[in-house]
ZATILO-429708 format. One record per residue: residue in three letters; x, y, z of N, C-alpha, C, O in turn; residue number from 1. Coordinates in nm, 2 decimals. Atoms other than C-alpha are relative to their C-alpha. Layout:
R code   n.c1   n.c2   n.c3  ca.c1  ca.c2  ca.c3   c.c1   c.c2   c.c3   o.c1   o.c2   o.c3 pos
R  Ala      X      Y      Z      X      Y      Z      X      Y      Z      X      Y      Z NUM
...
This chain:
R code   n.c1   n.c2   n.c3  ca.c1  ca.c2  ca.c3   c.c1   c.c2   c.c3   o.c1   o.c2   o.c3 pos
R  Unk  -0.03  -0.07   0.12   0.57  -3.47  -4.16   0.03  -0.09  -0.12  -0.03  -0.06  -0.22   1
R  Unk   0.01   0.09   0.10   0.68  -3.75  -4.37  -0.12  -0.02  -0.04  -0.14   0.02  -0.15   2
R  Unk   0.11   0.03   0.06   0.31  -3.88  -4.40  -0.05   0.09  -0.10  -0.07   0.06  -0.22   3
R  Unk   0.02  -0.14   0.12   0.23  -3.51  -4.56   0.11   0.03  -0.06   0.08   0.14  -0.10   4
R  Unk  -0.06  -0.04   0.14   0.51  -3.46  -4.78  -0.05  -0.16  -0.10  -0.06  -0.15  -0.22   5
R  Unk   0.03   0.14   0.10   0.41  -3.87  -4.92  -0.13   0.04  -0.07  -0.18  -0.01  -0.17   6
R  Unk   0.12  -0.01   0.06   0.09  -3.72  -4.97  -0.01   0.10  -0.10  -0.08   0.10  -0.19   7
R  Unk   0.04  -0.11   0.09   0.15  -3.40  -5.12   0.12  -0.06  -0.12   0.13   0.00  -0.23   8
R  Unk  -0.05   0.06   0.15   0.39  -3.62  -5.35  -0.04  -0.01  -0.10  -0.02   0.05  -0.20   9
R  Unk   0.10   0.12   0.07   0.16  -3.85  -5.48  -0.12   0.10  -0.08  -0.19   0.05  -0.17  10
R  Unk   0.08  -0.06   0.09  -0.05  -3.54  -5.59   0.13   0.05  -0.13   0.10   0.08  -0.24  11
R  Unk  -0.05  -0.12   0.10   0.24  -3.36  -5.77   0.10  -0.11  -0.09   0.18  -0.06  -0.17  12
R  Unk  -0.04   0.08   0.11   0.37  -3.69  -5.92  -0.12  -0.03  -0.13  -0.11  -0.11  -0.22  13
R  Unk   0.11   0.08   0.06   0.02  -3.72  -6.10   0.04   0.08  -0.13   0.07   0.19  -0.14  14
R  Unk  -0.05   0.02   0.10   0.10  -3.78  -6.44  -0.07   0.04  -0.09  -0.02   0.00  -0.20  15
R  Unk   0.13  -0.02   0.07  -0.20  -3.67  -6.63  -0.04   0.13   0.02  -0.01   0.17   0.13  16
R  Unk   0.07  -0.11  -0.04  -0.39  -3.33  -6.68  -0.11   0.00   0.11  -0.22  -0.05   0.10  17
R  Unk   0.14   0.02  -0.10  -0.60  -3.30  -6.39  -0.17   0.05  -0.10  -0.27  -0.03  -0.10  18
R  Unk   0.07  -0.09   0.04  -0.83  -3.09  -6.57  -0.07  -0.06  -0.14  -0.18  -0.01  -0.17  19
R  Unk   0.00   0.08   0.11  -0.85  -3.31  -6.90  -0.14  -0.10   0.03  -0.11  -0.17   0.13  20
R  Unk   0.14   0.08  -0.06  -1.25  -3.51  -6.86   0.05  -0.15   0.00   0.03  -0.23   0.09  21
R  Unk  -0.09   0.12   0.01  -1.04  -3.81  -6.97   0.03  -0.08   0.13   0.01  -0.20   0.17  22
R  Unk  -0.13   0.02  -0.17  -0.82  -3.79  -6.61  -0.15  -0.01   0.08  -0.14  -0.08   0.18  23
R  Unk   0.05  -0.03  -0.17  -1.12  -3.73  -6.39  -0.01  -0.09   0.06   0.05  -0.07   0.16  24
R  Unk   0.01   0.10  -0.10  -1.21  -4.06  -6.24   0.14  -0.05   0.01   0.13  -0.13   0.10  25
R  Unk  -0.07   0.02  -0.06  -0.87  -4.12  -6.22   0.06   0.10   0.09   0.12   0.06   0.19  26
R  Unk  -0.01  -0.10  -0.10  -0.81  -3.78  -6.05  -0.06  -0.01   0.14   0.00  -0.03   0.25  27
R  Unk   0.09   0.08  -0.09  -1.10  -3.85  -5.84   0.06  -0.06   0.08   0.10   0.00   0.19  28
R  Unk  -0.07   0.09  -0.07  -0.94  -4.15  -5.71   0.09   0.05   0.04   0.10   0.03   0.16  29
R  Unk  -0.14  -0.08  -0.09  -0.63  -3.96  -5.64  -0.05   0.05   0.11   0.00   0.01   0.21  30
R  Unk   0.03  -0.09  -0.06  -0.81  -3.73  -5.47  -0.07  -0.05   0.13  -0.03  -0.02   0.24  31
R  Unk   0.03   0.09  -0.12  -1.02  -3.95  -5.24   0.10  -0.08   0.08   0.07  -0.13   0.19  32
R  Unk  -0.09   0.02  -0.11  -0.67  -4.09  -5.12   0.06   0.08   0.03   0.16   0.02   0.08  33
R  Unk  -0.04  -0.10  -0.06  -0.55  -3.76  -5.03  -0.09   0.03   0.10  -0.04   0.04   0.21  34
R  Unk   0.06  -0.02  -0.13  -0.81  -3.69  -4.82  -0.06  -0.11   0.06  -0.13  -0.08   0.16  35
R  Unk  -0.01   0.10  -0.12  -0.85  -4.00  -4.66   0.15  -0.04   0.09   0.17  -0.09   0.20  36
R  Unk  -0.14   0.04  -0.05  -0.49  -4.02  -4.60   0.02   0.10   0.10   0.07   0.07   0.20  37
R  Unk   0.02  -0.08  -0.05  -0.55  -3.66  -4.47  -0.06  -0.02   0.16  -0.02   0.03   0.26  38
R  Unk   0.05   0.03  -0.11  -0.79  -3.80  -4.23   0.02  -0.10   0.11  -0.03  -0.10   0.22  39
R  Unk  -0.06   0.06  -0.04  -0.62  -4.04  -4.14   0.13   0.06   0.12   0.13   0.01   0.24  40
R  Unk  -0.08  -0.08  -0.04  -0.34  -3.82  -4.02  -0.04   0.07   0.09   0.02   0.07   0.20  41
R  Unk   0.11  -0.09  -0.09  -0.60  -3.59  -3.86  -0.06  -0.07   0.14  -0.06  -0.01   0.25  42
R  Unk   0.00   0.06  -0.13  -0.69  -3.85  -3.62   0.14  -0.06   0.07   0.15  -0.07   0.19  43
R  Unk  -0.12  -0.03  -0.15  -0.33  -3.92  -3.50   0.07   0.11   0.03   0.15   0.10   0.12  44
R  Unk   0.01  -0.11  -0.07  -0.29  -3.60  -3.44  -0.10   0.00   0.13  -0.07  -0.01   0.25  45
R  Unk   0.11   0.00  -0.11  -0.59  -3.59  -3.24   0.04  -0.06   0.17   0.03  -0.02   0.28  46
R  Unk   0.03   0.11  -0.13  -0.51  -3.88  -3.04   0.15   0.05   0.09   0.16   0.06   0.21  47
R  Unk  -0.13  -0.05  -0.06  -0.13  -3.77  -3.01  -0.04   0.12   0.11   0.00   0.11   0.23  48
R  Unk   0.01  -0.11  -0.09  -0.27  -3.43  -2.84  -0.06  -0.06   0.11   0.00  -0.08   0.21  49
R  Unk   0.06   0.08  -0.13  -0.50  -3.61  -2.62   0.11  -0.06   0.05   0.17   0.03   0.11  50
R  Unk  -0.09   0.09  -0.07  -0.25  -3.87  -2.49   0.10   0.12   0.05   0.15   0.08   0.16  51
R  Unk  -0.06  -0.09  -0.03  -0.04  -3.54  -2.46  -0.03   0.07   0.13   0.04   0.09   0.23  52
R  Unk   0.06  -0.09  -0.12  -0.24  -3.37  -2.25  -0.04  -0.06   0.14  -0.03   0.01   0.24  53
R  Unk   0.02   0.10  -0.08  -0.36  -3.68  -2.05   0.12   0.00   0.11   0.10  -0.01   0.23  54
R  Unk  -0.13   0.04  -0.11   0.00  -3.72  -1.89   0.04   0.13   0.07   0.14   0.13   0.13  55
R  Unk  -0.04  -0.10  -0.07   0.03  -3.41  -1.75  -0.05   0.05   0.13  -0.17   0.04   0.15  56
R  Unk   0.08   0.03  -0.14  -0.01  -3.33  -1.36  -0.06   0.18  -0.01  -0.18   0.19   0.03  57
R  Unk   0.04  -0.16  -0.03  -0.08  -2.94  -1.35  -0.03   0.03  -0.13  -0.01  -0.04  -0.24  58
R  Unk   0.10  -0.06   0.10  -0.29  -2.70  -1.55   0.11   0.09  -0.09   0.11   0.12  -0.21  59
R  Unk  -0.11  -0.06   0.05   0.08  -2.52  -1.54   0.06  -0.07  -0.16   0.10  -0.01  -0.25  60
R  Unk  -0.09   0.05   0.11   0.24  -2.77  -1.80  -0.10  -0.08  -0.14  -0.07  -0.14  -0.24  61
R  Unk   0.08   0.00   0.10  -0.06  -2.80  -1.99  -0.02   0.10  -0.07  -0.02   0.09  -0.19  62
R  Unk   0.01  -0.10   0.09  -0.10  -2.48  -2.08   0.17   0.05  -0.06   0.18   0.14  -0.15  63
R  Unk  -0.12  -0.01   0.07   0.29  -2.47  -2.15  -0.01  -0.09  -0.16   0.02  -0.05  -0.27  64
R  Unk   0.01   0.04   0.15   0.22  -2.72  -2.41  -0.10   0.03  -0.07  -0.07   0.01  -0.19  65
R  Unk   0.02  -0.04   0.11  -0.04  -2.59  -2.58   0.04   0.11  -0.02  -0.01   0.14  -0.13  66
R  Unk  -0.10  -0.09   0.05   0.15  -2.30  -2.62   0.09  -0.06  -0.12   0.08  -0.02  -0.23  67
R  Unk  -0.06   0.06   0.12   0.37  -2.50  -2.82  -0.07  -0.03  -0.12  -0.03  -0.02  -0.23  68
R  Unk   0.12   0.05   0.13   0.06  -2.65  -3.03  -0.02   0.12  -0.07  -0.01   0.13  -0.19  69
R  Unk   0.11  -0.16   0.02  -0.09  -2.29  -3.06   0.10   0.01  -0.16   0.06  -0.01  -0.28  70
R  Unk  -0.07  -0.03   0.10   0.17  -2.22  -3.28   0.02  -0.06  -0.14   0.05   0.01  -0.24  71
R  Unk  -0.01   0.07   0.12   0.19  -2.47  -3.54  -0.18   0.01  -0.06  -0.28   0.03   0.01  72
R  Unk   0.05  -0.04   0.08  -0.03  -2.43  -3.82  -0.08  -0.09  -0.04  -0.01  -0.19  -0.09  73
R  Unk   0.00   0.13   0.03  -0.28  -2.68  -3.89  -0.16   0.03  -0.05  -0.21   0.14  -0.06  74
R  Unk   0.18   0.00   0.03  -0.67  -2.79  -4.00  -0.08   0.01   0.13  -0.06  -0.02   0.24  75
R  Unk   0.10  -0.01  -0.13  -0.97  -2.70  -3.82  -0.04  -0.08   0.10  -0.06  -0.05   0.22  76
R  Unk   0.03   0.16  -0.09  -1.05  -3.07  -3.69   0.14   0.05   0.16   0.12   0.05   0.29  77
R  Unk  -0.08   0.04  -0.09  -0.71  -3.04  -3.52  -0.02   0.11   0.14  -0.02   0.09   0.26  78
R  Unk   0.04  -0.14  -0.06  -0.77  -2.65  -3.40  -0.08   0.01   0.12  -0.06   0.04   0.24  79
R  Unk   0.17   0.04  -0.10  -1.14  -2.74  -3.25   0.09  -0.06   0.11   0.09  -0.01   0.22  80
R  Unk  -0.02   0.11  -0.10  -0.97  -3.03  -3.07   0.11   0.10   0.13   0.08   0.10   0.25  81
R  Unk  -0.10  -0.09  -0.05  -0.67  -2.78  -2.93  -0.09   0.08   0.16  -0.07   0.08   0.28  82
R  Unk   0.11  -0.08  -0.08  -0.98  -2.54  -2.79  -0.02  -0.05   0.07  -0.01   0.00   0.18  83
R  Unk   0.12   0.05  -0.12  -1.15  -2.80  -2.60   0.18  -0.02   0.09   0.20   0.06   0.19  84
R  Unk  -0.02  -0.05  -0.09  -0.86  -2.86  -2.46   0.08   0.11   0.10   0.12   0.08   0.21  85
R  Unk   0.01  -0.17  -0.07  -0.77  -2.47  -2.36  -0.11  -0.01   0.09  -0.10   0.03   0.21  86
R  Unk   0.08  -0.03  -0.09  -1.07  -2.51  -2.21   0.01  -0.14   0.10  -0.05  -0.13   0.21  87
R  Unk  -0.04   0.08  -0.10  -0.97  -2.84  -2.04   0.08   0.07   0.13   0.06   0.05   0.25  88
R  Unk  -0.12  -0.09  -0.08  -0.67  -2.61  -1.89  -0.09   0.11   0.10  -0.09   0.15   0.22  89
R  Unk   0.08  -0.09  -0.15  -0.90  -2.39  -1.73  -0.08  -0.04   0.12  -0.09  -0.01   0.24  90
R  Unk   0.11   0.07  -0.12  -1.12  -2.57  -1.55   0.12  -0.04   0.04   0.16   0.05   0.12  91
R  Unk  -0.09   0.07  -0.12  -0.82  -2.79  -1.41   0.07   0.18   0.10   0.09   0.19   0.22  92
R  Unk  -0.10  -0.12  -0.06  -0.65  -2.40  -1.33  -0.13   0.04   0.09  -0.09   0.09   0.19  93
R  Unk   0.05  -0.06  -0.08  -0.94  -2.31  -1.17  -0.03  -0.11   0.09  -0.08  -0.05   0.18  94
R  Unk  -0.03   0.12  -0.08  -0.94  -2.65  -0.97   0.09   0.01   0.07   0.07  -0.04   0.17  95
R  Unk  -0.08   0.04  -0.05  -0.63  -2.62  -0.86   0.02   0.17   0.09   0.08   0.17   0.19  96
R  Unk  -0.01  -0.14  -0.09  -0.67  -2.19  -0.73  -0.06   0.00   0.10  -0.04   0.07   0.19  97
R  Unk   0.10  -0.03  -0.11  -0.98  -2.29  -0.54   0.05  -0.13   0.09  -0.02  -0.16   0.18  98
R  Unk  -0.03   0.06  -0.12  -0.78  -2.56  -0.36   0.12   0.07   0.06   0.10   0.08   0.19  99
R  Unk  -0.06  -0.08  -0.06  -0.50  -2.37  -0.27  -0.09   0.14   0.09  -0.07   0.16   0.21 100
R  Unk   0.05  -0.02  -0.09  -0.72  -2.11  -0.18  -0.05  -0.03   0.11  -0.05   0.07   0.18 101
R  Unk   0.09   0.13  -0.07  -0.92  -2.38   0.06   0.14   0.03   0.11   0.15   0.11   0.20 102
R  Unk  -0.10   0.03  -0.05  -0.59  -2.46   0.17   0.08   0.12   0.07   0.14   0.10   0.17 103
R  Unk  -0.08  -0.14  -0.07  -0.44  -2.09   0.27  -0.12   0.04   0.10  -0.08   0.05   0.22 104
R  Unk   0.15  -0.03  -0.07  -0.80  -2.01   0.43   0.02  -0.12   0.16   0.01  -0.09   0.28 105
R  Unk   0.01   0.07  -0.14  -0.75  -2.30   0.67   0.11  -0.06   0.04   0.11  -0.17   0.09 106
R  Unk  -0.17  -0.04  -0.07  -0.38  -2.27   0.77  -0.04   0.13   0.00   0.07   0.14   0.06 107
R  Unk   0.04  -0.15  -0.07  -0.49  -1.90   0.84  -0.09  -0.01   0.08  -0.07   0.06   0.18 108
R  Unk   0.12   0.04  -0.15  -0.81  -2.01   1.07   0.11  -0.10   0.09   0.07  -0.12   0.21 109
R  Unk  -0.07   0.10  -0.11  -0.54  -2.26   1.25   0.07   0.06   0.08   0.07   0.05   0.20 110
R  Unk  -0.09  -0.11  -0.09  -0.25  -1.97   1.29  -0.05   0.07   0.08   0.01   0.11   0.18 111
R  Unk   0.09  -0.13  -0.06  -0.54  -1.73   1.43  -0.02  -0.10   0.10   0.01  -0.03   0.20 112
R  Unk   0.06   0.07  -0.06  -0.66  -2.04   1.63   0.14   0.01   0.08   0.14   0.10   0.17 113
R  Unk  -0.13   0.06  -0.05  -0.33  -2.12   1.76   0.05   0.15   0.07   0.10   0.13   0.19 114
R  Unk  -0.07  -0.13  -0.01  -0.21  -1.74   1.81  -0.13   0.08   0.15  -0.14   0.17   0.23 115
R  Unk   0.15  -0.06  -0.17  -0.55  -1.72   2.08  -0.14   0.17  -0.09  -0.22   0.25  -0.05 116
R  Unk   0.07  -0.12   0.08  -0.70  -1.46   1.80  -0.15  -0.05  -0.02  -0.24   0.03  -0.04 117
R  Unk   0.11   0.05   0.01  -0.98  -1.71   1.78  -0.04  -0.08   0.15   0.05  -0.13   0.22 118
R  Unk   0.07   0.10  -0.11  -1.22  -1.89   2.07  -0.08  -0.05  -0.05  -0.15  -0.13   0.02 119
């Protein structure tokens, strides 16, 4: 949050008519360090989510945190990135239903085995 309030400073300290033909290449230049600074920002974001999401052992506490992301308000770049991974969260959730299923399937062929229900 600091880096974006330094940035939306640095526009609303600008000293000059924006609008004045005079200001423009100095506007300009304002302007190309706001949104570099922007993108700047944009990728640690990025990387923060990833590295976020990376440490997590279940699909359960991944999709708890992007729950928390969901919510915050942000640019498309970051949004997109969010999606992929929602859709990282599913695939691991459906990874982790079809081994449990796996797993209840054959502890129920063992009880049956064991119980004489099977030969």
């Amino acid at each position: 949050m600091d880096k974006l309030s330094y940035c939306w400073n640095h526009i609303l300290q600008f000293k000059e008519d924006p609008f004045d033909k005079i200001n423009t290449v100095l506007w300009n230049r304002t302007m190309e360090w706001f949104f570099y600074e922007v993108s700047l920002i944009e990728e640690e974001t990025i990387n923060f989510i990833n590295e976020s999401f990376k440490k997590l052992q279940s699909a359960e506490a991944a999709y708890d945190l992007f729950q928390k992301f969901k919510h915050i308000r942000s640019r498309k770049t970051i949004n997109e990135e969010m999606m992929k991974r929602f859709n990282d969260i599913l695939i691991q959730f459906t990874k982790e239903v079809d081994y449990r299923v796996s797993m209840i399937l054959k502890l129920r062929h063992r009880y049956m085995y064991v119980l004489g229900l099977i030969l």
